[in-house]
CHARMM-style PDB file with segment names, atoms N, HN, CA, C and O in Angstrom:
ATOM      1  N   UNK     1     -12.603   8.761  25.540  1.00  0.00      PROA
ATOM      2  CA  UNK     1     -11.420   8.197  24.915  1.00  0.00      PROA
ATOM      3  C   UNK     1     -11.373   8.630  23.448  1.00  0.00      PROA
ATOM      4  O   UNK     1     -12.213   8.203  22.656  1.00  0.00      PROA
ATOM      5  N   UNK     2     -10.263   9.594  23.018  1.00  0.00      PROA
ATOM      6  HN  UNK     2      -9.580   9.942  23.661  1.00  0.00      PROA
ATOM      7  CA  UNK     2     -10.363   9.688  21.521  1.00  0.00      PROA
ATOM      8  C   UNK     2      -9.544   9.182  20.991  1.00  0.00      PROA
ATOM      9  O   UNK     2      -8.383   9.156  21.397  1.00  0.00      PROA
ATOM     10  N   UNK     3     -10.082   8.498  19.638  1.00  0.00      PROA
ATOM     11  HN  UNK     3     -11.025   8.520  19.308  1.00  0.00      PROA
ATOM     12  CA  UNK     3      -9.164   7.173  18.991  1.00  0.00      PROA
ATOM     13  C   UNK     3      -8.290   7.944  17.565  1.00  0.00      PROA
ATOM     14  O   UNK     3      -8.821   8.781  16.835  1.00  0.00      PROA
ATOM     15  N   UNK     4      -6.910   7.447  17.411  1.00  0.00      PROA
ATOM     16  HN  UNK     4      -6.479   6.767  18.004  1.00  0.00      PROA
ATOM     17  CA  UNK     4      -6.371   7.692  16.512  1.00  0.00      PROA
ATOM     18  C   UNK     4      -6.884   7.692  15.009  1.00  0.00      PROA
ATOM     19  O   UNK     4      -7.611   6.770  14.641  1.00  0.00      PROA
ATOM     20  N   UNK     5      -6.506   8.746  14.096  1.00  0.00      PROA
ATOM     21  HN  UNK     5      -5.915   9.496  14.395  1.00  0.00      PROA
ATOM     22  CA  UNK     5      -6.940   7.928  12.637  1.00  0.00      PROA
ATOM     23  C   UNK     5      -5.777   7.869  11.916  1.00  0.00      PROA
ATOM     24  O   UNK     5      -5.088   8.866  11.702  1.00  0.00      PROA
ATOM     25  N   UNK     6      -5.451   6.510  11.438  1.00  0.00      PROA
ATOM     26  HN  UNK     6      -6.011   5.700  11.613  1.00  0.00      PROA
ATOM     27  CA  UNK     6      -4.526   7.063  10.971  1.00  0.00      PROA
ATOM     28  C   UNK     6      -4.609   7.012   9.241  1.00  0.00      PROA
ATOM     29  O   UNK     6      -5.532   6.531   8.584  1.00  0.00      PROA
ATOM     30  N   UNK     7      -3.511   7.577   8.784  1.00  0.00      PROA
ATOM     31  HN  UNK     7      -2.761   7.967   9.318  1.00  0.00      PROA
ATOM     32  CA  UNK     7      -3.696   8.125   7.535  1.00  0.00      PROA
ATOM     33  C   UNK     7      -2.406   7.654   6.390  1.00  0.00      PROA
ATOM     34  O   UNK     7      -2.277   8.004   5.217  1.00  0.00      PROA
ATOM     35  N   UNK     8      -1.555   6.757   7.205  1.00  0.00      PROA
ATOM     36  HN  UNK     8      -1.660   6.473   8.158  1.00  0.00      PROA
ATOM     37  CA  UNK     8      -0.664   6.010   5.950  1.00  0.00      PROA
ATOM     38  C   UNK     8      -0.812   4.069   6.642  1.00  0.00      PROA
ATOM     39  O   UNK     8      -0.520   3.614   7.748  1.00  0.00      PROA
ATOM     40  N   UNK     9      -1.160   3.649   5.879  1.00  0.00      PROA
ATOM     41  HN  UNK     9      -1.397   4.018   4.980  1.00  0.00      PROA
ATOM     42  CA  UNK     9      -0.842   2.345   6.035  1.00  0.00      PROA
ATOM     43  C   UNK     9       0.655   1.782   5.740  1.00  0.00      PROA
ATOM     44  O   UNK     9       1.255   2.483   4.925  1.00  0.00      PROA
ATOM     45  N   UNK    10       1.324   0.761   6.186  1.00  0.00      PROA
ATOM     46  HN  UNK    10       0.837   0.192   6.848  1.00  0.00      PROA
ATOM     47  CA  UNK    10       2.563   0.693   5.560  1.00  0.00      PROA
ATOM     48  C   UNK    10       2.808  -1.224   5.201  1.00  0.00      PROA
ATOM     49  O   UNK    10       2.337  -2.151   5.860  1.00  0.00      PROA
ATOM     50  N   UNK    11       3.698  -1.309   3.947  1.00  0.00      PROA
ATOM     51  HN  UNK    11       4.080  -0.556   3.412  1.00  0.00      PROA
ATOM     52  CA  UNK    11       3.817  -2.332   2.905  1.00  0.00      PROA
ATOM     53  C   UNK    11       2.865  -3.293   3.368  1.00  0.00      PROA
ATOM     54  O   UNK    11       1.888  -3.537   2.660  1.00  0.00      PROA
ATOM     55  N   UNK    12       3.060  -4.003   4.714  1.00  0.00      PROA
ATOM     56  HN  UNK    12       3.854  -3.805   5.289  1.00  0.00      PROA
ATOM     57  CA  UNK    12       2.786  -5.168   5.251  1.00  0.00      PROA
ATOM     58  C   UNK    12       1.198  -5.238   5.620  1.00  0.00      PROA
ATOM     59  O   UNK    12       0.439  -6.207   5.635  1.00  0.00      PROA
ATOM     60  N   UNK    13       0.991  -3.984   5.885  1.00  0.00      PROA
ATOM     61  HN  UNK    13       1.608  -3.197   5.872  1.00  0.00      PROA
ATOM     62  CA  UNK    13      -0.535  -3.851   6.397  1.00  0.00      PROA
ATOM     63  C   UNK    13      -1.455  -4.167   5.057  1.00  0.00      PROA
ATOM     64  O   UNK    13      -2.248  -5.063   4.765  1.00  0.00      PROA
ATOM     65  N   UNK    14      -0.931  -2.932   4.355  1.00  0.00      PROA
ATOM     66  HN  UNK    14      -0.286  -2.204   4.592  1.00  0.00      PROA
ATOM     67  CA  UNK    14      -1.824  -2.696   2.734  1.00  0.00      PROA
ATOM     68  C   UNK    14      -1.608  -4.302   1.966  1.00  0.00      PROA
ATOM     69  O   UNK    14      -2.261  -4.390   0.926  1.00  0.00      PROA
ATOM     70  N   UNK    15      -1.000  -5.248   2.236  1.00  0.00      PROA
ATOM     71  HN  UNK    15      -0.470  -5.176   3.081  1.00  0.00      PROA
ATOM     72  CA  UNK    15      -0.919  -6.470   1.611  1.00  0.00      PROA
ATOM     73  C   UNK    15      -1.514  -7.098   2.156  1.00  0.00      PROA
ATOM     74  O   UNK    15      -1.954  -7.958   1.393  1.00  0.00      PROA
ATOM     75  N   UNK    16      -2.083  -7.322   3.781  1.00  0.00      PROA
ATOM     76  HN  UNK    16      -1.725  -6.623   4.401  1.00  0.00      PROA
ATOM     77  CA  UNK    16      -2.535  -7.883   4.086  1.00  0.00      PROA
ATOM     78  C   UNK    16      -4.074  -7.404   3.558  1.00  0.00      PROA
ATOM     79  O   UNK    16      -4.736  -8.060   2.754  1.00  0.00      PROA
ATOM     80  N   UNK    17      -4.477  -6.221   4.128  1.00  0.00      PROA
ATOM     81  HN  UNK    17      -3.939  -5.688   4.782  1.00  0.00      PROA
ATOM     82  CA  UNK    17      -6.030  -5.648   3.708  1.00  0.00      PROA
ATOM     83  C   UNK    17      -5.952  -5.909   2.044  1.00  0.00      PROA
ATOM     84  O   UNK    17      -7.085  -5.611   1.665  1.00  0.00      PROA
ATOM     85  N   UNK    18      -5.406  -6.196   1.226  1.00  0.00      PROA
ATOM     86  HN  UNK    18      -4.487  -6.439   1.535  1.00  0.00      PROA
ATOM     87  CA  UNK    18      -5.814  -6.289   0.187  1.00  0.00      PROA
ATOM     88  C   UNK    18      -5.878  -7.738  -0.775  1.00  0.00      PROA
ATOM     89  O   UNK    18      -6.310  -8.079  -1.876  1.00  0.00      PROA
ATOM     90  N   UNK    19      -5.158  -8.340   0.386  1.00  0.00      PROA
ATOM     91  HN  UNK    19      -4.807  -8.063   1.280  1.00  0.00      PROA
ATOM     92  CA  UNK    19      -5.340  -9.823   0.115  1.00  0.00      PROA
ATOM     93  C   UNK    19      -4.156 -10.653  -0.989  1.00  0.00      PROA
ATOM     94  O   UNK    19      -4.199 -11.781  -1.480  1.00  0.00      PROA
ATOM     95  N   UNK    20      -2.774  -9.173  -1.153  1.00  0.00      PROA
ATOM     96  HN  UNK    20      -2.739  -8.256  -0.754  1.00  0.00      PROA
ATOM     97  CA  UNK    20      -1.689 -10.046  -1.868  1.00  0.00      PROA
ATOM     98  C   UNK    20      -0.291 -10.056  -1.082  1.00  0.00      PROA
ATOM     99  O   UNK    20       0.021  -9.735   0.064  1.00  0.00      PROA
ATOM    100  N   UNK    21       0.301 -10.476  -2.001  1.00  0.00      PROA
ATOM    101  HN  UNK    21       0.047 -10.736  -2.933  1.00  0.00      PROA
ATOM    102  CA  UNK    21       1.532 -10.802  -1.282  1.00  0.00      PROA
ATOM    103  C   UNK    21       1.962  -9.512  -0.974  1.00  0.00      PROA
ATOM    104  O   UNK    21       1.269  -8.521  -1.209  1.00  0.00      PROA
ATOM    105  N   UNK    22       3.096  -9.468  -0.448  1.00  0.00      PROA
ATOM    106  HN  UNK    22       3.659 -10.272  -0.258  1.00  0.00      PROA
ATOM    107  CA  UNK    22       4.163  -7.869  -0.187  1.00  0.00      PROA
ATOM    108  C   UNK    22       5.114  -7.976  -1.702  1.00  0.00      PROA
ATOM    109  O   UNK    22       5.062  -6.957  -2.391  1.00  0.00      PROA
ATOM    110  N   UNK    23       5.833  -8.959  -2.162  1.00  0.00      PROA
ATOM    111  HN  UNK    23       5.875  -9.786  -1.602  1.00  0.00      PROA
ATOM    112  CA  UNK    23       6.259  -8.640  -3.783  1.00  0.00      PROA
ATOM    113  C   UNK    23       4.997  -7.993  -4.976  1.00  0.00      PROA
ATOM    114  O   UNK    23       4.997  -7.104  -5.827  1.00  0.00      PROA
ATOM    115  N   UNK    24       4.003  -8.991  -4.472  1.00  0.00      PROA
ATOM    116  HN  UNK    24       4.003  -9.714  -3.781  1.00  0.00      PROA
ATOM    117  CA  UNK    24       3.378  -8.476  -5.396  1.00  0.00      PROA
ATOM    118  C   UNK    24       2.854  -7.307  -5.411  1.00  0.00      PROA
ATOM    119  O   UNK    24       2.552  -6.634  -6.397  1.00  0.00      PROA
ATOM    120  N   UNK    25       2.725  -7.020  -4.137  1.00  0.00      PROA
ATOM    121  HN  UNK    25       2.970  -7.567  -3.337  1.00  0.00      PROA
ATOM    122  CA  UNK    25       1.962  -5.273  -4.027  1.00  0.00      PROA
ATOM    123  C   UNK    25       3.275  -4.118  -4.222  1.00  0.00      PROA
ATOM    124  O   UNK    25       3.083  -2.909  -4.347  1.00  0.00      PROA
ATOM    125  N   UNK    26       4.422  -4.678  -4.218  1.00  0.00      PROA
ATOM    126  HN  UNK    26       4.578  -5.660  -4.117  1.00  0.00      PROA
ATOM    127  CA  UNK    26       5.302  -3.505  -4.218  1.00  0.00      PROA
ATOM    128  C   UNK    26       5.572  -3.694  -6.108  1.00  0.00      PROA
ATOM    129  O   UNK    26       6.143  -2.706  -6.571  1.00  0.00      PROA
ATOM    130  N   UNK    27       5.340  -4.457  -6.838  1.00  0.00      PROA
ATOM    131  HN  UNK    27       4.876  -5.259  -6.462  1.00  0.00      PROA
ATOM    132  CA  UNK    27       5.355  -4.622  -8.359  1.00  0.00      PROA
ATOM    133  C   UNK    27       4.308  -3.473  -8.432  1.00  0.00      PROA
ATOM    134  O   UNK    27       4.659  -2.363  -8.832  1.00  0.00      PROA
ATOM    135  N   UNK    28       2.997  -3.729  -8.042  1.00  0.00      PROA
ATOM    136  HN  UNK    28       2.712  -4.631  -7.717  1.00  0.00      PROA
ATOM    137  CA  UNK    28       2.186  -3.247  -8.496  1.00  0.00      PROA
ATOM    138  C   UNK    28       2.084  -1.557  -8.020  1.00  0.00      PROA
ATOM    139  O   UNK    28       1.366  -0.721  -8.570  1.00  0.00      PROA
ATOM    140  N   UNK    29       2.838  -1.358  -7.061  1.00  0.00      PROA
ATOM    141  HN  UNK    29       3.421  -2.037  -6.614  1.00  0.00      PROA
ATOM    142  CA  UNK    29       2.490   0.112  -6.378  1.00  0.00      PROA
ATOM    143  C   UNK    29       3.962   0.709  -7.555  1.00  0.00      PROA
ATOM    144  O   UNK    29       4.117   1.835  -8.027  1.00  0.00      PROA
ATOM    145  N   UNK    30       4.653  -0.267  -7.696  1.00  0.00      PROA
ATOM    146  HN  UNK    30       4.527  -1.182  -7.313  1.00  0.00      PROA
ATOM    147  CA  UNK    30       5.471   0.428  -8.510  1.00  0.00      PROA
ATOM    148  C   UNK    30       5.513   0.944  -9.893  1.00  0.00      PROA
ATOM    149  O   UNK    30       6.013   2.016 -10.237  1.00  0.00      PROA
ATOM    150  N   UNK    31       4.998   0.165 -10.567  1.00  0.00      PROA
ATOM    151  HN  UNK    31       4.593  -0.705 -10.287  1.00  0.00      PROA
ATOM    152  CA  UNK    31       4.445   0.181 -12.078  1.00  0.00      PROA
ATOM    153  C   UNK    31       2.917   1.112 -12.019  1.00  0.00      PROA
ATOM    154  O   UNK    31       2.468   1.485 -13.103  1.00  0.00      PROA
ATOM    155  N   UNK    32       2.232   1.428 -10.872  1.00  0.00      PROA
ATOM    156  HN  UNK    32       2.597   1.124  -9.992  1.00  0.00      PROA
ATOM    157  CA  UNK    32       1.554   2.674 -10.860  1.00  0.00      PROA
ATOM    158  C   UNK    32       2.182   3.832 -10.019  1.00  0.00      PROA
ATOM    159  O   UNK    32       1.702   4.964  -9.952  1.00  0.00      PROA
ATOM    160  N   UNK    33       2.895   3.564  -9.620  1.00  0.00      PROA
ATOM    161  HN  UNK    33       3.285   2.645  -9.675  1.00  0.00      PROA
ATOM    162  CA  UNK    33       3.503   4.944  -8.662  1.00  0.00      PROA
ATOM    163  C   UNK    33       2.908   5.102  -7.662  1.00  0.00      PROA
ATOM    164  O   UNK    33       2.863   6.215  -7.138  1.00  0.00      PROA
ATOM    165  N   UNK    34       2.176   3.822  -7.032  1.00  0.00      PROA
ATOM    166  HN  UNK    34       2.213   2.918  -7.457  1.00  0.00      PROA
ATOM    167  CA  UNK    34       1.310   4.556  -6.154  1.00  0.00      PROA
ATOM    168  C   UNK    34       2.474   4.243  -4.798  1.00  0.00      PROA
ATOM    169  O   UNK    34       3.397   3.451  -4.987  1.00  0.00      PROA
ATOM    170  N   UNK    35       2.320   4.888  -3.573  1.00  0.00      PROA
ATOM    171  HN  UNK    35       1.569   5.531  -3.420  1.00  0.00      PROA
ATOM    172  CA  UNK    35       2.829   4.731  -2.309  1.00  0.00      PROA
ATOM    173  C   UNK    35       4.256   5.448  -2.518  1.00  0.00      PROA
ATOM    174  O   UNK    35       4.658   5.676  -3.659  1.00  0.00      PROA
ATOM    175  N   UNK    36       5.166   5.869  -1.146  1.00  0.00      PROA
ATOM    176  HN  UNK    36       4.839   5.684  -0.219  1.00  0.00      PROA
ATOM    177  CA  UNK    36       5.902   6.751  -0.878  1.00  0.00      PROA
ATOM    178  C   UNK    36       7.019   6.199   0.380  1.00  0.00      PROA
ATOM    179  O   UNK    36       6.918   6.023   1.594  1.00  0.00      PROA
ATOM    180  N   UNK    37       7.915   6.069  -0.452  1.00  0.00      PROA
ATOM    181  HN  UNK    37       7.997   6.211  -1.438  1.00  0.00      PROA
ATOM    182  CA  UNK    37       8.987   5.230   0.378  1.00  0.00      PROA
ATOM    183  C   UNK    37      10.139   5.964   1.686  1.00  0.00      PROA
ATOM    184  O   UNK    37      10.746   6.826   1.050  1.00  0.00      PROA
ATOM    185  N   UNK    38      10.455   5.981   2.562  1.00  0.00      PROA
ATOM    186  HN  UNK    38       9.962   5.281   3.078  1.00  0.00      PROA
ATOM    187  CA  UNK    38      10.842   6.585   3.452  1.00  0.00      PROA
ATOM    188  C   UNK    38      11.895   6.155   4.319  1.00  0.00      PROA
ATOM    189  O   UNK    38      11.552   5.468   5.281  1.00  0.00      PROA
ATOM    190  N   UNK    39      13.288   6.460   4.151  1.00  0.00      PROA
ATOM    191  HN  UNK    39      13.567   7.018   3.370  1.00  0.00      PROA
ATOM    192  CA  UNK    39      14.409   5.937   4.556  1.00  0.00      PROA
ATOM    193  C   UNK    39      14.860   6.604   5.890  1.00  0.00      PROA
ATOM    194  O   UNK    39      15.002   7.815   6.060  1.00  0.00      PROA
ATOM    195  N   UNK    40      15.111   5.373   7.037  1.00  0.00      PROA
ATOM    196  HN  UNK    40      14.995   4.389   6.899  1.00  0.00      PROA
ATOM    197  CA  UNK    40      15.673   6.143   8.346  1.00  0.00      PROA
ATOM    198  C   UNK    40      17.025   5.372   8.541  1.00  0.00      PROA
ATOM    199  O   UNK    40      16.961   4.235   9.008  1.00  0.00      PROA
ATOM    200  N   UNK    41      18.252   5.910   8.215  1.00  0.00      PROA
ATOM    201  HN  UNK    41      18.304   6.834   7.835  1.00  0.00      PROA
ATOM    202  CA  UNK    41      19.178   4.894   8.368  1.00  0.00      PROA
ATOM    203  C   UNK    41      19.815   3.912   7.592  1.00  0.00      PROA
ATOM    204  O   UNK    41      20.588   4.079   6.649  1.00  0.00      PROA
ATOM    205  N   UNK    42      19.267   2.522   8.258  1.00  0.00      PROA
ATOM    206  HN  UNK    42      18.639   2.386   9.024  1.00  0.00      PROA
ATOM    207  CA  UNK    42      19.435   1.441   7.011  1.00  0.00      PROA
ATOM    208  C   UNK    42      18.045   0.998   6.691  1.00  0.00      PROA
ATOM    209  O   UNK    42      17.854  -0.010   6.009  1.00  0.00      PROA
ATOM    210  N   UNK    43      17.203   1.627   7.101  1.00  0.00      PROA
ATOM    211  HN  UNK    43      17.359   2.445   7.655  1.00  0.00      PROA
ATOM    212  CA  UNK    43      15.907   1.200   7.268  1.00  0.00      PROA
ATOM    213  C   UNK    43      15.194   2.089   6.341  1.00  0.00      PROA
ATOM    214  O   UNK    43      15.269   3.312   6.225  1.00  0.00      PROA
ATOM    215  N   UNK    44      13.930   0.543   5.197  1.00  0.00      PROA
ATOM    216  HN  UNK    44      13.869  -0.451   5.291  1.00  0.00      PROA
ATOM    217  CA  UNK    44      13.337   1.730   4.683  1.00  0.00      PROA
ATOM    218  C   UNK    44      12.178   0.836   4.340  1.00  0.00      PROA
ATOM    219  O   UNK    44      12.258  -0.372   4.117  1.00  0.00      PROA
ATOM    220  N   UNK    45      10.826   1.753   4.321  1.00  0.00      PROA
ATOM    221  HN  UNK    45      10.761   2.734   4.503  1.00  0.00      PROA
ATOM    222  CA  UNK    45       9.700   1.354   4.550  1.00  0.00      PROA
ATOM    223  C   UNK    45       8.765   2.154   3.451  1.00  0.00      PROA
ATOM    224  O   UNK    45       9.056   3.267   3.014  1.00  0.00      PROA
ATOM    225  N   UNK    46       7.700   1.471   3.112  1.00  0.00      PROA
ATOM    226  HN  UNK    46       7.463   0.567   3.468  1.00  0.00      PROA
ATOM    227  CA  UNK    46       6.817   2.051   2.166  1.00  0.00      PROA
ATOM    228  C   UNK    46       5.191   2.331   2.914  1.00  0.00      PROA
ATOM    229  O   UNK    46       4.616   1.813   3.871  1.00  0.00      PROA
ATOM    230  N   UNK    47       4.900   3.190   2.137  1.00  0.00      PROA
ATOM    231  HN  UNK    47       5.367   3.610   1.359  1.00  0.00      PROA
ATOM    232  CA  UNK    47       3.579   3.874   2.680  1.00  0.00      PROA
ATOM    233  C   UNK    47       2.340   3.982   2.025  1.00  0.00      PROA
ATOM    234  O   UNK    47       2.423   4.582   0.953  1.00  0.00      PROA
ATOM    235  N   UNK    48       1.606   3.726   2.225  1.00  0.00      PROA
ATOM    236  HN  UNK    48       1.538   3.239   3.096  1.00  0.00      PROA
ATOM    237  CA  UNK    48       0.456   4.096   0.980  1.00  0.00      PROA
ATOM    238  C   UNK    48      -1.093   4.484   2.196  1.00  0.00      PROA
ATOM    239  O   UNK    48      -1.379   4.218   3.363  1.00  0.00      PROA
ATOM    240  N   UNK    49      -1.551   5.024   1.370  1.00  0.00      PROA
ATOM    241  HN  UNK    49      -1.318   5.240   0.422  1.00  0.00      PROA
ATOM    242  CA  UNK    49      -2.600   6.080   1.669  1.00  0.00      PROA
ATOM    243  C   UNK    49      -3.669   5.320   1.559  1.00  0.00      PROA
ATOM    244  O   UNK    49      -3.598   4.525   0.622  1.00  0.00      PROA
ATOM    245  N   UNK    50      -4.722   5.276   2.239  1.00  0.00      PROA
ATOM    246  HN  UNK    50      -4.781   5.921   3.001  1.00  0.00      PROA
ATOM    247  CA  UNK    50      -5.906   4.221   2.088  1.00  0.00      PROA
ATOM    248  C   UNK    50      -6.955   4.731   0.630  1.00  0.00      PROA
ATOM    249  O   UNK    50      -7.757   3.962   0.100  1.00  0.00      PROA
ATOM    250  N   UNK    51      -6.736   6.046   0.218  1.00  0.00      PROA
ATOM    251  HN  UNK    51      -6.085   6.670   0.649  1.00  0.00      PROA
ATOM    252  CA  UNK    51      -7.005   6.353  -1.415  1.00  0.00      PROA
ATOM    253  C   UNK    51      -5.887   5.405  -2.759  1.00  0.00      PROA
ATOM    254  O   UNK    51      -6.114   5.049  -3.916  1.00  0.00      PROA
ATOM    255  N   UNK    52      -5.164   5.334  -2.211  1.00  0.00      PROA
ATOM    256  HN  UNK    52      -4.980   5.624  -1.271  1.00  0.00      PROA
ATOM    257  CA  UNK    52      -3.997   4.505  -3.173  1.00  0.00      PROA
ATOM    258  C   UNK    52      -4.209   2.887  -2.980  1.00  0.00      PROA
ATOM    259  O   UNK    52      -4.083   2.097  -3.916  1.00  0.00      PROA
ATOM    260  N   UNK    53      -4.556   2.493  -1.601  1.00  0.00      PROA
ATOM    261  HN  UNK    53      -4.657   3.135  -0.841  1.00  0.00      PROA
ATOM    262  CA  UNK    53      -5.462   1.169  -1.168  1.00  0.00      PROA
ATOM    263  C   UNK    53      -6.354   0.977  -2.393  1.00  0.00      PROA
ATOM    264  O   UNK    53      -6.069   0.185  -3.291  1.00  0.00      PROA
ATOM    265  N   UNK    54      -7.359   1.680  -2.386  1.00  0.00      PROA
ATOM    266  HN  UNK    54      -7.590   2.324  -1.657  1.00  0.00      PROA
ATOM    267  CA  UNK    54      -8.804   1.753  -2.881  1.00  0.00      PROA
ATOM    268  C   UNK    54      -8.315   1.915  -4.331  1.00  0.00      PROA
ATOM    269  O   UNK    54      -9.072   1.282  -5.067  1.00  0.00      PROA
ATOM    270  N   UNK    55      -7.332   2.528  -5.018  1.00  0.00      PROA
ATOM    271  HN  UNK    55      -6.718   3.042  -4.420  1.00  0.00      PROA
ATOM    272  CA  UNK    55      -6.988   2.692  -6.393  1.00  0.00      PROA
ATOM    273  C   UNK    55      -6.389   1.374  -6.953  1.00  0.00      PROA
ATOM    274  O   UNK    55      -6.442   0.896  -8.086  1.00  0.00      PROA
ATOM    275  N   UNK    56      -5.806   0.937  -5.816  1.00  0.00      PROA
ATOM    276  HN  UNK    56      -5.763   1.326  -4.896  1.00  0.00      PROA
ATOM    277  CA  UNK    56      -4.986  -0.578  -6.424  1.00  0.00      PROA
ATOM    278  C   UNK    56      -5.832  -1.689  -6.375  1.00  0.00      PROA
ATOM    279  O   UNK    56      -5.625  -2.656  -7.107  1.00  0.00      PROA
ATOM    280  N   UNK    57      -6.933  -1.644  -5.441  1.00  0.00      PROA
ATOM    281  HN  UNK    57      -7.101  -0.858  -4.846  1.00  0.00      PROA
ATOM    282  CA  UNK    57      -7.838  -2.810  -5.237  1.00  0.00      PROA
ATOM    283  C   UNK    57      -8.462  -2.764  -6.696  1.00  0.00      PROA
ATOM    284  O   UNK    57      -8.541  -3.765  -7.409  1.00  0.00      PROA
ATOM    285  N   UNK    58      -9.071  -0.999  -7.214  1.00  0.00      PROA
ATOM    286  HN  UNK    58      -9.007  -0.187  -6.634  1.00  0.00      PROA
ATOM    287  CA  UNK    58      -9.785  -1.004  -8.352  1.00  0.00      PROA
ATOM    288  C   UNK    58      -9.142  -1.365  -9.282  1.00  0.00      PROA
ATOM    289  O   UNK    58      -9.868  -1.473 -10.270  1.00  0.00      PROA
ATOM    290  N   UNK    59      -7.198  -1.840  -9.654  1.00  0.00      PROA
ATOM    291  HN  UNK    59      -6.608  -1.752  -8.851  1.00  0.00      PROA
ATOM    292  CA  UNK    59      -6.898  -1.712 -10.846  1.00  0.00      PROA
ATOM    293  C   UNK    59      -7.020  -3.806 -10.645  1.00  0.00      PROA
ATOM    294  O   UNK    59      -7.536  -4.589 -11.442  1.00  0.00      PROA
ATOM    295  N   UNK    60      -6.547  -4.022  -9.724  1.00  0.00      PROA
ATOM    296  HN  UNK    60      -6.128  -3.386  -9.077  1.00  0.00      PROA
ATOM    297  CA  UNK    60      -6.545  -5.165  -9.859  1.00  0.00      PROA
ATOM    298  C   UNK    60      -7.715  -6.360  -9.784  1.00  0.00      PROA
ATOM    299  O   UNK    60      -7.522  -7.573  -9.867  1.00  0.00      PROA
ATOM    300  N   UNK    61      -9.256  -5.509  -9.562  1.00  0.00      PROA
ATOM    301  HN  UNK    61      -9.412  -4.523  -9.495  1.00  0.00      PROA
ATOM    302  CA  UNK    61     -10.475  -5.805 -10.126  1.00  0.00      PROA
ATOM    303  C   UNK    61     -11.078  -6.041 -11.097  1.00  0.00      PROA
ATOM    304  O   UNK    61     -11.874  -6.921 -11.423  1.00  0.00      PROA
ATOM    305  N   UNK    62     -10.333  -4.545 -11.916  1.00  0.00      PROA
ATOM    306  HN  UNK    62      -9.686  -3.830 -11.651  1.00  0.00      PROA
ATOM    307  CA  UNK    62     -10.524  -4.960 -13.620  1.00  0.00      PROA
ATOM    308  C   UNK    62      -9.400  -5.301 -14.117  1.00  0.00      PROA
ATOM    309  O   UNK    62      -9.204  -5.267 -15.332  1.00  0.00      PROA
ATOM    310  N   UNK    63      -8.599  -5.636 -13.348  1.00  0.00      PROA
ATOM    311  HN  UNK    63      -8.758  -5.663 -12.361  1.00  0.00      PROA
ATOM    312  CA  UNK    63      -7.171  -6.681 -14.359  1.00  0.00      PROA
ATOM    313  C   UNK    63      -7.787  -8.047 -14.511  1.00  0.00      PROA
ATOM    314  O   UNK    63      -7.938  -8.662 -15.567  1.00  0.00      PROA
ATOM    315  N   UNK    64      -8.136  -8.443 -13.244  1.00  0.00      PROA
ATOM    316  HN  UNK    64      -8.013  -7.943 -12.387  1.00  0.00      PROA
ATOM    317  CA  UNK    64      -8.987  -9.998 -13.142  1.00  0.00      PROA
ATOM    318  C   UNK    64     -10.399  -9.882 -14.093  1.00  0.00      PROA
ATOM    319  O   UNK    64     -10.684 -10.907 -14.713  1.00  0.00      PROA
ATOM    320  N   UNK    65     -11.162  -8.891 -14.229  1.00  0.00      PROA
ATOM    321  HN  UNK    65     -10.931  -8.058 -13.726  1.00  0.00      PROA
ATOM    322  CA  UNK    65     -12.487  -9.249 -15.374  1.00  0.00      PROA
ATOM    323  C   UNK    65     -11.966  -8.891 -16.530  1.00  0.00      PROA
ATOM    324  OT1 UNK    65     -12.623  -9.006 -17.565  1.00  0.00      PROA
TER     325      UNK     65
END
């Protein structure tokens, strides 16, 4: 059985693994630029990369110390 990897997380996931809200993570992906937004329609969804995960966890580590 070979298992998927996948390689974009999207808004709802990355808020949950990181333990904030979805406003607050889209403030924060915004004011760093991190993640990549993607419109189908009327529909539009944000993306972030599990390196951009790991960059936002680190900024908001040393925001709190």
């Amino acid at each position: 059985m070979k298992t998927q990897e996948l390689k974009y997380v999207t808004r709802r996931r990355a808020a949950v693994l990181l333990g904030l809200s979805e406003p607050e993570l889209s403030r924060l992906s915004s004011e760093c630029g991190f993640g990549h937004t993607e419109v189908s329609g009327q529909e539009e969804e944000t993306f972030f990369t599990y390196e951009e995960l790991r960059q936002i966890c680190l900024l908001t580590v040393n925001h709190v110390h």
